[in-house]
TORMARFI-916650 format. One record per residue (C-alpha): x, y, z; residue number from 1; chain. Coordinates in pm, 1 decimal. Layout:
N
X;Y;Z;NUM;A
...
//
This chain:
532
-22338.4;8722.5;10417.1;1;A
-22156.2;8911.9;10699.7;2;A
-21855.5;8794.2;10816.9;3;A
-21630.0;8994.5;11056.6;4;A
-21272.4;8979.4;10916.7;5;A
-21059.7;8940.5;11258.5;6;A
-21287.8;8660.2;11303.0;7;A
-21121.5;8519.8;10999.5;8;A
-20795.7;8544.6;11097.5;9;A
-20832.5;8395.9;11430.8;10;A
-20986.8;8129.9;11325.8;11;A
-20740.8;8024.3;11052.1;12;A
-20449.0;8109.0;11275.3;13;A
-20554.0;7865.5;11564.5;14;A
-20601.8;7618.7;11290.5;15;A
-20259.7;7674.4;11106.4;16;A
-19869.2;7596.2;11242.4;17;A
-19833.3;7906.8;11012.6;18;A
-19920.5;8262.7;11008.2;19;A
-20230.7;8462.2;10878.3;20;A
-20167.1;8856.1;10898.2;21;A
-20410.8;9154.9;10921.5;22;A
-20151.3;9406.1;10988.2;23;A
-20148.1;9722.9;10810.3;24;A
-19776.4;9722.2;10712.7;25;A
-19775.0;9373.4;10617.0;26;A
-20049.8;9429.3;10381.4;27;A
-19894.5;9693.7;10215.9;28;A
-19534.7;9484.1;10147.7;29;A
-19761.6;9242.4;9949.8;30;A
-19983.8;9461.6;9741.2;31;A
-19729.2;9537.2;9505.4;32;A
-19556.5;9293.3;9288.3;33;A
-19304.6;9406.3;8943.6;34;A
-19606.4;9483.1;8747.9;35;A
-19803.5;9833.6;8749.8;36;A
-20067.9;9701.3;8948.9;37;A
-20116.5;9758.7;9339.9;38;A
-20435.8;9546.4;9533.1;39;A
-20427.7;9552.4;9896.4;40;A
-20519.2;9223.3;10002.6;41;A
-20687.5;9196.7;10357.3;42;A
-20505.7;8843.9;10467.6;43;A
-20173.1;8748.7;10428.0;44;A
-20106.1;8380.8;10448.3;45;A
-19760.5;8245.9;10532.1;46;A
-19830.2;7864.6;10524.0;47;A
-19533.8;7641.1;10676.5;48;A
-19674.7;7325.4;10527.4;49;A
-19910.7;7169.0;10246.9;50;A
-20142.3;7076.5;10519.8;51;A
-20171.4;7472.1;10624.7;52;A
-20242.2;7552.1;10215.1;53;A
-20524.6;7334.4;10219.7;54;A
-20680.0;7418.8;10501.6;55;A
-20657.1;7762.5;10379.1;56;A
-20803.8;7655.3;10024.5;57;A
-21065.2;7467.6;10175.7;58;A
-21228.9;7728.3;10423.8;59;A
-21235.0;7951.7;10074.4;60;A
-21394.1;7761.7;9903.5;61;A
-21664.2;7674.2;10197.3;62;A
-21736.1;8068.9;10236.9;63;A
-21773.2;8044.1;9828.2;64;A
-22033.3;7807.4;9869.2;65;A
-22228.6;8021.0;10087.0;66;A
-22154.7;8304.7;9890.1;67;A
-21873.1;8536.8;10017.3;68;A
-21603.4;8569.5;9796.7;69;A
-21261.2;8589.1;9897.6;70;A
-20997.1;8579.8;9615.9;71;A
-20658.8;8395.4;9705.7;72;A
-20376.0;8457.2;9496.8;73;A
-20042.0;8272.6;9522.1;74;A
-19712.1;8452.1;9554.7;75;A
-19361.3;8355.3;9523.6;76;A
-19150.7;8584.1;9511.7;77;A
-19333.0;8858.2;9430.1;78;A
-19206.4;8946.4;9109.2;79;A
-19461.4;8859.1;8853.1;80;A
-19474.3;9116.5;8620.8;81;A
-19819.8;9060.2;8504.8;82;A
-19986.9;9111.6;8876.0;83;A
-20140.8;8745.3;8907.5;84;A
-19950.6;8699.9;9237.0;85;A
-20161.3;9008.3;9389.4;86;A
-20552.6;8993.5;9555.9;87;A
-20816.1;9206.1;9727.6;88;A
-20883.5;8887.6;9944.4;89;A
-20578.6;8623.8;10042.4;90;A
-20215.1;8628.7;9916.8;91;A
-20088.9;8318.5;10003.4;92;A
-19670.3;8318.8;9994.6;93;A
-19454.4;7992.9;9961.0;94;A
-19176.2;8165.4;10078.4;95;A
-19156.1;7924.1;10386.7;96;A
-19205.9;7610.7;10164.6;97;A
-18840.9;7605.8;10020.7;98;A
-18714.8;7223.1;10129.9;99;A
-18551.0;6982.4;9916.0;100;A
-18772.3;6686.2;9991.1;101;A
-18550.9;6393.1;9793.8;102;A
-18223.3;6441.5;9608.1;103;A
-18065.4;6201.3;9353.3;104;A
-17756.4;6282.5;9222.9;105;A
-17716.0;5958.5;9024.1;106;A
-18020.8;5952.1;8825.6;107;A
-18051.7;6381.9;8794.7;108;A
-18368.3;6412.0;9008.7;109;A
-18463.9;6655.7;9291.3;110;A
-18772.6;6665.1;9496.7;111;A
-18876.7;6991.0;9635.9;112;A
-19109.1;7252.1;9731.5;113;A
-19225.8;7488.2;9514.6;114;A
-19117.8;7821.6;9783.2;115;A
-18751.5;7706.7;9661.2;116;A
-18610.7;7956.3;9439.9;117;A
-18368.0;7931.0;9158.2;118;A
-18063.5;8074.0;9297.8;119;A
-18107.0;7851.7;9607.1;120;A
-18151.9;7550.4;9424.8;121;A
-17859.9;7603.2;9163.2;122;A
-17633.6;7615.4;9442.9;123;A
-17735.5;7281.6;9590.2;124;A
-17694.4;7063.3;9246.7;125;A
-17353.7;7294.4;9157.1;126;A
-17180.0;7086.8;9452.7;127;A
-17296.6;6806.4;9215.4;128;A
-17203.2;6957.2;8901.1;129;A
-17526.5;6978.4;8799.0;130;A
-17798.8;7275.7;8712.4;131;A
-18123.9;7370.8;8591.1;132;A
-18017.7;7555.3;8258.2;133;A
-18349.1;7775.2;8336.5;134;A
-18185.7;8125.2;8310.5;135;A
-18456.7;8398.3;8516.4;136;A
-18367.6;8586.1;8870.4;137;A
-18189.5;8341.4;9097.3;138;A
-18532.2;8536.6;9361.3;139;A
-18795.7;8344.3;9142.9;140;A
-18924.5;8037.5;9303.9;141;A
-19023.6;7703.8;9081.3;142;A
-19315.6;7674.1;9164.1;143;A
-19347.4;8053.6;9005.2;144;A
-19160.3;7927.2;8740.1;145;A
-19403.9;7615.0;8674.2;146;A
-19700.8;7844.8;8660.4;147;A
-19551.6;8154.8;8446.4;148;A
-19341.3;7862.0;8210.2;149;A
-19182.9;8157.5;8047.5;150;A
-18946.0;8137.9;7729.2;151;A
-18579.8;8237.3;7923.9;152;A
-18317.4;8319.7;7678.4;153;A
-18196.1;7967.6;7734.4;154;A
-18513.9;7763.9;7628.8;155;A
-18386.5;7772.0;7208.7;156;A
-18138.5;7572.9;7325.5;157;A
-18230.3;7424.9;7666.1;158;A
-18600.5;7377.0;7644.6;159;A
-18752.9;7597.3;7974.7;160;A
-18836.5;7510.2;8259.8;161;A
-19108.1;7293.4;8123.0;162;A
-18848.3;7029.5;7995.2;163;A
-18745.0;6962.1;8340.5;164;A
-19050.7;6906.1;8518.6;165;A
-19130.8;6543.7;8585.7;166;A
-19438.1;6565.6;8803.0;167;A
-19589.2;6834.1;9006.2;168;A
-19826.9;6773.2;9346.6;169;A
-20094.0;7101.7;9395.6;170;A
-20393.2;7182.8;9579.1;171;A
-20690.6;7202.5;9418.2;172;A
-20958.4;7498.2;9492.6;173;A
-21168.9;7298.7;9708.8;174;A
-20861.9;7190.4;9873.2;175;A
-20796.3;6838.2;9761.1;176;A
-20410.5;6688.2;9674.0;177;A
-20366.0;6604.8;9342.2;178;A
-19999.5;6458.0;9176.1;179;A
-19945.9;6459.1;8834.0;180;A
-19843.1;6178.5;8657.4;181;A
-19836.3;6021.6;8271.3;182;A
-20076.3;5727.8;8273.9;183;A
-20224.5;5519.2;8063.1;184;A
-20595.1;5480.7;7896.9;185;A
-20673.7;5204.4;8185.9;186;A
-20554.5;5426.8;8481.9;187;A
-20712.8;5744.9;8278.5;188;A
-21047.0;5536.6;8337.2;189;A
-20980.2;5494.8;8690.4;190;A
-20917.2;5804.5;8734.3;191;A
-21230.9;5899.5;8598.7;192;A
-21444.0;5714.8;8806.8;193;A
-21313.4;5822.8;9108.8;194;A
-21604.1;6037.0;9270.7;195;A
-21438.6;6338.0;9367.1;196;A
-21297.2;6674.4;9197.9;197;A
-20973.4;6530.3;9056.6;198;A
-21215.1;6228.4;8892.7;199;A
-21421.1;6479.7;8701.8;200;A
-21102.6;6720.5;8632.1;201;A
-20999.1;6397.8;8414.8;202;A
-21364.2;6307.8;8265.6;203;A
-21407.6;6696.2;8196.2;204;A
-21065.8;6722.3;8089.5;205;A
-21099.6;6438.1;7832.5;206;A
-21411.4;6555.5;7712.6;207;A
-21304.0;6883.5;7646.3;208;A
-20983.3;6758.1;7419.6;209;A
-21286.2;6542.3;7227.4;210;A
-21490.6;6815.2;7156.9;211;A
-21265.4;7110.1;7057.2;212;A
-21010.7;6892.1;6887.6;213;A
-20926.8;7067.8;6607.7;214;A
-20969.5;7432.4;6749.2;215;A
-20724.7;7319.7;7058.5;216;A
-20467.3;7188.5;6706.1;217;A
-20511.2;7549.7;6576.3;218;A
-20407.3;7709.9;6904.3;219;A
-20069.3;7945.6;6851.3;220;A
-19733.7;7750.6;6964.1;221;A
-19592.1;8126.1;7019.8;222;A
-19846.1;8213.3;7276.3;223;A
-19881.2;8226.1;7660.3;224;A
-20252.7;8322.7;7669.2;225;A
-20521.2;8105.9;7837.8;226;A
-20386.7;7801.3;7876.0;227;A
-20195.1;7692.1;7558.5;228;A
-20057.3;7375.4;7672.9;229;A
-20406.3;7191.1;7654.7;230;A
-20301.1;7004.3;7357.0;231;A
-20002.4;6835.2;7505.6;232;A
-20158.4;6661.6;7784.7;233;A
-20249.3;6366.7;7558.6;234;A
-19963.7;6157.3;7465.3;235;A
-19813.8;5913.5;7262.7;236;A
-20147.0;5956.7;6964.0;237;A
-20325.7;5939.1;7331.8;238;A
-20212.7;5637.0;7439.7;239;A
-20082.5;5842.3;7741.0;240;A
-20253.2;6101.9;7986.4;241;A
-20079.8;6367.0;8199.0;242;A
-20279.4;6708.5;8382.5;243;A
-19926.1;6835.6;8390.1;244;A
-19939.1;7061.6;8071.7;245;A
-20217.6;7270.9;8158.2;246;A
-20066.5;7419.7;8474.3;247;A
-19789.6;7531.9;8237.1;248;A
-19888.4;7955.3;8241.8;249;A
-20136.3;7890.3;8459.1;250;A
-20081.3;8170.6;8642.1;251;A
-20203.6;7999.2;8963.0;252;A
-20552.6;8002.9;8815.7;253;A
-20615.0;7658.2;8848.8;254;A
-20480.8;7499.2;9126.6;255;A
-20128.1;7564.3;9405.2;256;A
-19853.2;7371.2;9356.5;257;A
-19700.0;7293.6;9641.7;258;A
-19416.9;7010.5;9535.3;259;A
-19228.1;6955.0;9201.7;260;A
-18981.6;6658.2;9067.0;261;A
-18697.9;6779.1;8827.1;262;A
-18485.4;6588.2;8609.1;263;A
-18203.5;6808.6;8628.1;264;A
-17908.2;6844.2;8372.5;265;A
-17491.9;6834.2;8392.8;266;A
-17340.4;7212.3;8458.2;267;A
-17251.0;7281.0;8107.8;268;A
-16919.0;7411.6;7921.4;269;A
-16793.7;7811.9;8056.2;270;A
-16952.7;8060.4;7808.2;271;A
-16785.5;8261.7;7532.9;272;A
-16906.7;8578.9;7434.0;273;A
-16892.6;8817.8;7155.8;274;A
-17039.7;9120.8;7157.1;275;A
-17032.5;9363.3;6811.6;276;A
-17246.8;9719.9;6758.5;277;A
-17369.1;9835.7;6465.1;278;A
-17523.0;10166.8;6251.5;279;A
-17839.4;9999.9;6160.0;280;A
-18047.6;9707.8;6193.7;281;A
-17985.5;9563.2;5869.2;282;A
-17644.4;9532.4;5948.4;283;A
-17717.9;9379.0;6293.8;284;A
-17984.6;9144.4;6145.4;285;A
-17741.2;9004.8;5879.9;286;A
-17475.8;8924.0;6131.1;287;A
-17759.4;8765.3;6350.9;288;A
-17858.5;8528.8;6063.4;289;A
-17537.4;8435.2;5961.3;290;A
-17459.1;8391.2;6397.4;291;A
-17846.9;8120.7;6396.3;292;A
-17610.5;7878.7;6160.6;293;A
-17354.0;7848.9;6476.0;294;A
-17635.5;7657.3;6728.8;295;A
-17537.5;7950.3;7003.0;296;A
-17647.3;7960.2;7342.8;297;A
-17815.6;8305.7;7291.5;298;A
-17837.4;8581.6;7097.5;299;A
-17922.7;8901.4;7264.4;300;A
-18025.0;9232.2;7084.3;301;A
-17998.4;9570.4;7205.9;302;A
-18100.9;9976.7;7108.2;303;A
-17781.5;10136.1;7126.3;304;A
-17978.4;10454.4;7290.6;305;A
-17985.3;10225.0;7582.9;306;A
-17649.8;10257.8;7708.1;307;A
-17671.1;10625.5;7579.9;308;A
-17952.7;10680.3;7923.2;309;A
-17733.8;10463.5;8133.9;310;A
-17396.9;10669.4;8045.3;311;A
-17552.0;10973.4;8129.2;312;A
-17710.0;10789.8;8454.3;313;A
-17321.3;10753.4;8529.8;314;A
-17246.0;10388.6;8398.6;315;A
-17115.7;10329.3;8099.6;316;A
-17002.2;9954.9;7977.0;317;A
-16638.1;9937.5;7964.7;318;A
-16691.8;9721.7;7630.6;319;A
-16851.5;10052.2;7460.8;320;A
-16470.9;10230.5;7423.1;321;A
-16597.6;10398.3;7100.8;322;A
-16842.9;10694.8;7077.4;323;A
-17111.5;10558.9;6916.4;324;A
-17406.9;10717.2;6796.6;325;A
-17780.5;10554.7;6733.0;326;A
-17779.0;10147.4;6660.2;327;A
-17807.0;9795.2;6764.0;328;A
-17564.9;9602.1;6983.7;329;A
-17590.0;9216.7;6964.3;330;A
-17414.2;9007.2;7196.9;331;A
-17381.7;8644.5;7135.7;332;A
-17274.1;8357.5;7333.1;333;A
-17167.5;8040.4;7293.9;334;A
-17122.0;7694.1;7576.8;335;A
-16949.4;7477.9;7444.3;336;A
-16589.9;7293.4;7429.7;337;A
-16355.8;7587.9;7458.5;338;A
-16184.5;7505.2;7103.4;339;A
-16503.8;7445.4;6932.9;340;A
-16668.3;7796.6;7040.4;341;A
-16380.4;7997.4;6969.2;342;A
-16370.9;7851.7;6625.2;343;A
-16722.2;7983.3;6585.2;344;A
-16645.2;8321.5;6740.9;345;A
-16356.2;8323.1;6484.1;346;A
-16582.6;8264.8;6182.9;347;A
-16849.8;8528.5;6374.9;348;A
-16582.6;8816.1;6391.2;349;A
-16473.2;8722.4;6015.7;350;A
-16895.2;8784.3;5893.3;351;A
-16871.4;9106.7;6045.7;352;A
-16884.6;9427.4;5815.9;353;A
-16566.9;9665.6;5893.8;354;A
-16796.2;9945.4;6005.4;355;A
-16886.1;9715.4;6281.7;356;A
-16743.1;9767.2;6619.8;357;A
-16651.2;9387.1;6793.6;358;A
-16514.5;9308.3;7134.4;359;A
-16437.0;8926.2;7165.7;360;A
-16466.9;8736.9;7543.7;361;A
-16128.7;8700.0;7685.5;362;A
-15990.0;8652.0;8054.8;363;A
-15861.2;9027.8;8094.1;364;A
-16243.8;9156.6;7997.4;365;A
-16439.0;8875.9;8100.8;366;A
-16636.9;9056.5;8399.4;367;A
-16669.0;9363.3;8151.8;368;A
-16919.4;9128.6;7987.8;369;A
-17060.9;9017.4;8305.2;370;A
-17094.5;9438.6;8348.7;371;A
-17265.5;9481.4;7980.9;372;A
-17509.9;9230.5;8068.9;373;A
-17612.8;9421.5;8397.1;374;A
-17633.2;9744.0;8222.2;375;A
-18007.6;9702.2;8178.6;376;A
-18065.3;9661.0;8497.9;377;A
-17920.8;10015.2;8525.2;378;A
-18111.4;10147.2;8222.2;379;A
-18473.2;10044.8;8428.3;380;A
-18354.8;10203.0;8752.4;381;A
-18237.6;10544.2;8617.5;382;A
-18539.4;10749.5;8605.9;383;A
-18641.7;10982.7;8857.4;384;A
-18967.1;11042.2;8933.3;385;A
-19093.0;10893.8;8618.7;386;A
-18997.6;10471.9;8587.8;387;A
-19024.8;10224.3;8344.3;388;A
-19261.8;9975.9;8437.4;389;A
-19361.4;9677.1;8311.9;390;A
-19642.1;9748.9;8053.8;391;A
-19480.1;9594.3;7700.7;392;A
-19250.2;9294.9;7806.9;393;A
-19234.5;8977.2;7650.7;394;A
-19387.9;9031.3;7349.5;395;A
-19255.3;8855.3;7006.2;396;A
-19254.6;8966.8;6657.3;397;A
-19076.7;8732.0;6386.6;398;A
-18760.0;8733.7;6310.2;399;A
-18848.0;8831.7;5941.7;400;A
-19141.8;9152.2;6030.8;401;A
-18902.8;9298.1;6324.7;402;A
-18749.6;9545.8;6074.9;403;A
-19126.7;9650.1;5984.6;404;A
-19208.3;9695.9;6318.9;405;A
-18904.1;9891.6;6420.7;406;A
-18978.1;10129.0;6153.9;407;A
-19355.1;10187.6;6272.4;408;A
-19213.3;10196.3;6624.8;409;A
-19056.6;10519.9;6531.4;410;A
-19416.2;10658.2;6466.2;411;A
-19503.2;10573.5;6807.7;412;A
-19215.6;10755.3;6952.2;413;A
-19288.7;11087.9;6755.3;414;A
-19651.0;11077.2;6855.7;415;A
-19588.3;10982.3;7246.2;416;A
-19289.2;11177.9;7213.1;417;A
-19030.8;10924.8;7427.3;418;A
-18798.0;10638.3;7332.0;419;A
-18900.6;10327.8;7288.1;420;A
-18583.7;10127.1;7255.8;421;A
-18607.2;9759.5;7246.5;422;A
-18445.3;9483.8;7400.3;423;A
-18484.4;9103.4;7427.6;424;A
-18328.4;8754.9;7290.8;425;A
-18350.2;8689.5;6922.8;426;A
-18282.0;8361.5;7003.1;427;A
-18637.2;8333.6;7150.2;428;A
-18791.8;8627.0;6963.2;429;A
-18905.3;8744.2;7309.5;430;A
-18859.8;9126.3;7361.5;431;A
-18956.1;9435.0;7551.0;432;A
-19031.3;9816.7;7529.1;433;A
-18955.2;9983.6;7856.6;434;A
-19065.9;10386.9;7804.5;435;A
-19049.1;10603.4;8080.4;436;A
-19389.9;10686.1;8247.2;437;A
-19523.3;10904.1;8579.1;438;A
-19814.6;10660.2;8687.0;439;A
-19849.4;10939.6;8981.1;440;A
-19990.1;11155.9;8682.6;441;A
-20348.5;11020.2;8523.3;442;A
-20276.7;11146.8;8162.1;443;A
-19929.8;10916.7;8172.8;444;A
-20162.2;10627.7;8348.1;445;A
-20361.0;10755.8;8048.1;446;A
-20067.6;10755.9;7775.2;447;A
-19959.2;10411.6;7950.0;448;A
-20230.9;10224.8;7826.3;449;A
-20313.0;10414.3;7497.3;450;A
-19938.6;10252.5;7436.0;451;A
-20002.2;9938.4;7541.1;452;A
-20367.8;9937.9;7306.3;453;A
-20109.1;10061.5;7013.7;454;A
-19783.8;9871.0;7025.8;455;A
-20008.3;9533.8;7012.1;456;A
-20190.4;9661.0;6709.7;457;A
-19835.2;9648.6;6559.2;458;A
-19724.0;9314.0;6682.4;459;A
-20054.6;9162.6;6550.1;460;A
-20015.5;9339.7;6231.2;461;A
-19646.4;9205.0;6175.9;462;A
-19767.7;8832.6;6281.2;463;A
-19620.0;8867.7;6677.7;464;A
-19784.9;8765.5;7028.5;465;A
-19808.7;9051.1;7295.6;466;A
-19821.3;8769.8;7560.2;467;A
-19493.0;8544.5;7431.1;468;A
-19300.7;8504.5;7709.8;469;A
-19528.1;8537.2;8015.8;470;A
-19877.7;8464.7;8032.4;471;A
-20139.5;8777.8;7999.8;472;A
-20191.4;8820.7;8377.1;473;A
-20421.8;9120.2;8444.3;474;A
-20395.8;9396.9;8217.0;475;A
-20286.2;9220.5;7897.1;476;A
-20625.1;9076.2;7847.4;477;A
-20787.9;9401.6;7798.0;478;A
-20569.6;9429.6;7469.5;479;A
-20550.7;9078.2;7389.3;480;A
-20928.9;8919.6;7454.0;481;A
-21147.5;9134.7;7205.0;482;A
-20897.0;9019.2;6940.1;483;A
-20895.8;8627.6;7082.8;484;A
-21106.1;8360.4;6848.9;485;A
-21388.6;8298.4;7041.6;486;A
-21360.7;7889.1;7027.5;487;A
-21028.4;7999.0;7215.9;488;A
-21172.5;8206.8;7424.8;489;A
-21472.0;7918.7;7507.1;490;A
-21192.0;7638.1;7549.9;491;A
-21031.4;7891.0;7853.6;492;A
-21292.4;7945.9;8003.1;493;A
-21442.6;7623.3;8044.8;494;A
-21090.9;7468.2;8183.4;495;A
-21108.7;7788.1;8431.2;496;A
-21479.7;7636.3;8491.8;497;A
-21358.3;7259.9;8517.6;498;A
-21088.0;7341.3;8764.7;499;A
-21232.7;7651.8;8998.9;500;A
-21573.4;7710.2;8922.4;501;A
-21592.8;7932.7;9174.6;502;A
-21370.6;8129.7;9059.9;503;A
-21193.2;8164.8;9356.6;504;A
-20809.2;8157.8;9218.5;505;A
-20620.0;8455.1;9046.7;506;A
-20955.1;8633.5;9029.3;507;A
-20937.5;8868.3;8740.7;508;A
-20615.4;8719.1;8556.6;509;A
-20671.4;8547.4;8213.2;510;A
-21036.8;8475.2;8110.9;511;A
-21154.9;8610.2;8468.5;512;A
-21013.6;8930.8;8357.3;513;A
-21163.2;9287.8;8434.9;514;A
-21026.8;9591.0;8254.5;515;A
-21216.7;9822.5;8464.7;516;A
-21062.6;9624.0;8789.8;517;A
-20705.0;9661.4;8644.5;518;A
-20760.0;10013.0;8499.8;519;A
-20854.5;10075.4;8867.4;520;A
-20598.9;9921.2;9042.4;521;A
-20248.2;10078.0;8874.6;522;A
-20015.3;10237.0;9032.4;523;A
-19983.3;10575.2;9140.6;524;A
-19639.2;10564.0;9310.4;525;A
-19318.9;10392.0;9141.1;526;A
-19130.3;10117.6;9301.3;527;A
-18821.4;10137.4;9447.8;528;A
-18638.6;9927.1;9228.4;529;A
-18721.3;9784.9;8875.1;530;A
-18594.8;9462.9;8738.2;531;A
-18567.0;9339.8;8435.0;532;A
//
């Protein structure tokens, strides 16, 4: 079918009170995201309203129907690390669709779109004295947050995001509004008859969570591939119904969301921090134990050779007085009543070994805590032409195999001959391995992904998910699919099938995945700047 692009874009824009884009430049500011991936896409939609989304949905999915394909993909922010926000057809932004729709104080609920970001709307509810104890970049929107649902190094204590969402409204592929609610078996059968998509969503739906039963039991709890929320949409032993769950790491493969409902929570106590460095793990890993008793906030874990590339980069934490050669750094933290947490800090600092070096939160060196935290930060940005992209993030290993893995990581780095120090929140058992690559050069591209195929043969082996705290995106799936049960593999897809059958969402994330595609599509020039 031949279809003359401008034509496309004139005829959307005289139909939108937003913008669609051809423009070279544009194109290129949204072909990039924080993963390794770059795909030009040849529209970029800035909607205004929910109306303009739709519209936008619905002329897809009428070329789809007549057979040309053209992939939408929705972006935030643009900082998905695993490339689902990026398309060769139309990216379609929220970044105009950031209004606080309702707001009540009194009962802790806030109505808004899902372009608001995090930073934005932690400053509204702080006038309140309230928050979202979500902790990610204050850039990332929640409606990003909804569809990634990762595990922050607040959710062992807090929950994530997905404890705070009451009810979500999104566009469907073939542009129809669905909300989201818990209802009963009566309404469920309603719903069902309705004769439209969101009817059969719920008969399909159903049906599916009849049939695979005990397979959808047996998925991983540890796991952000496919969609591993299926089994919590029934409620109650099923006496309740809600659609809500599956969008959960959805990656925007399913449907837009366009408007969420939070229950929000009180701004809680100031933390206290304490931050200790040790020779080995063992050492570090006995501490952390001993630290799991105390209910902290967090517990964050560090390779000493970190801060060793960031002191020679020029920055050097202010809490690391002594020289210190190879180790772990753990830095704990604790919100609570400020008598309470400095008792535990008290009994922390009295666990520790005398070997250990300990620096204990305190008014005069409070922001030299804030600083330690930022250090990583520093650590991805101090390359040159080489960077550290995002490749092996969020991946878990148990608390109990991490030593094991450690010690086979130190294979790794003889044979690819670079560092890879870890990082991540012990708390969550989420973690990441941020090596220094050219992409520019095809054997590193080459090296990259050899890496990638390697370090998850070692997280499987010790029991660990490569795709823990973020879903699998676009390039995950090439390691993580040929070693996926293939019930699991047949409940994805046919959820992919129920919602978009034609596949016209986050082409090529998850189960619509293409290694060759993503393989294809990495880049060959770094970013400018690297977060964590």
């Amino acid at each position: 079918m031949g279809i003359h692009v401008n034509k496309i874009a004139v005829y959307l824009n005289s139909h939108l009170s937003g913008n669609i884009f051809d423009k070279d430049s544009i194109l290129e500011a949204y072909s990039t995201d924080r993963s390794v991936l770059k795909i030009k896409p040849r529209f970029v939609a800035i909607p205004e309203t929910v109306s303009d989304i739709r519209k936008i949905v619905r002329f897809v999915h009428q070329l789809a129907e007549k057979d040309y394909k053209l992939p939408i993909a929705v972006r935030g922010s643009g900082l998905s690390k695993t490339g689902s926000d990026l398309s060769s057809g139309i990216v379609i932004s929220t970044e105009k669709l950031d209004h606080v729709l309702e707001f009540d104080a009194h009962d802790r609920l806030i109505h808004i779109e899902a372009g608001l970001t995090l930073g934005k709307l932690k400053a509204i509810l702080a006038g309140h004295g309230l928050t979202l104890p979500v902790e990610a970049d204050p850039n990332e929107t929640i409606g990003g947050l909804i569809a990634n649902a990762p595990r922050d190094n607040l959710s062992k204590q807090y929950g994530g995001i997905t404890t705070y969402v009451d009810r979500v409204e999104f566009v469907l592929p073939n542009g129809d509004l669905v909300q989201t609610s818990k209802i009963n078996q009566k309404k469920l059968l309603q719903k069902k008859k309705q004769r439209n998509q969101e009817g059969e969503i719920y008969e399909k739906i159903d049906e599916l969570i009849n049939d695979y039963a005990e397979q959808i039991s047996e998925i991983p709890i540890n796991s952000h591939v496919g969609y591993p929320y299926i089994g919590s949409i029934r409620k109650n032993q099923g006496r309740f119904f809600d659609l809500l769950p599956v969008l959960y790491g959805s990656e925007g493969t399913l449907a837009i969301i366009t408007e969420v409902i939070l229950h929000v929570d009180v701004i809680p106590p100031r933390e206290d921090r304490i931050f200790a460095l040790f020779s080995n793990y063992k050492s570090a890993d006995e501490f952390i134990s001993f630290a799991e008793k105390l209910s902290p906030r967090s517990i964050m874990l560090y390779d000493a050779r970190i801060f060793k590339t960031t002191e020679e980069s020029g920055k050097k934490p202010s809490l690391l007085t002594r020289k210190f050669e190879d180790g772990y750094i753990v830095l704990v933290s604790f919100a609570e009543k400020p008598n309470r947490a400095k008792r535990k800090i008290k009994q922390l600092s009295q666990f520790l070994p005398k070997s250990a070096y300990m620096n204990i939160e305190n008014q005069e060196n409070s922001s030299a805590f804030d600083e330690f935290e930022s250090c990583i930060c520093s650590y991805l940005n101090c390359a040159g032409k080489a960077e550290r992209p995002n490749i092996i993030h969020d991946f878990s290993v148990p608390a109990s195999n991490l030593p094991y893995f450690l010690e086979e990581l130190t294979t790794l780095e003889k044979k690819y001959k670079r560092n890879l120090e870890i990082y991540g929140c012990r708390s969550t058992e989420n973690y990441s391995l941020r090596p220094e690559f050219d992409l520019s050069d095809i054997e590193e591209r080459r090296n990259a992904l050899n890496l990638l195929r390697e370090v998850n043969e070692l997280i499987i082996q010790f029991d660990g998910c490569i795709a823990h705290g973020l879903p699998e995106g676009r390039l995950k799936p090439a390691v993580l699919y040929p070693k996926l049960q293939e019930n699991q593999k047949k409940i994805y897809a046919e959820i992919k099938e129920i919602f978009d059958d034609k596949h016209i969402l986050s082409q090529e994330s998850k189960t619509d995945y293409d290694t060759r595609s993503a393989v294809r599509h990495l880049r060959t020039e770094p970013l400018n700047r690297i977060d964590s």
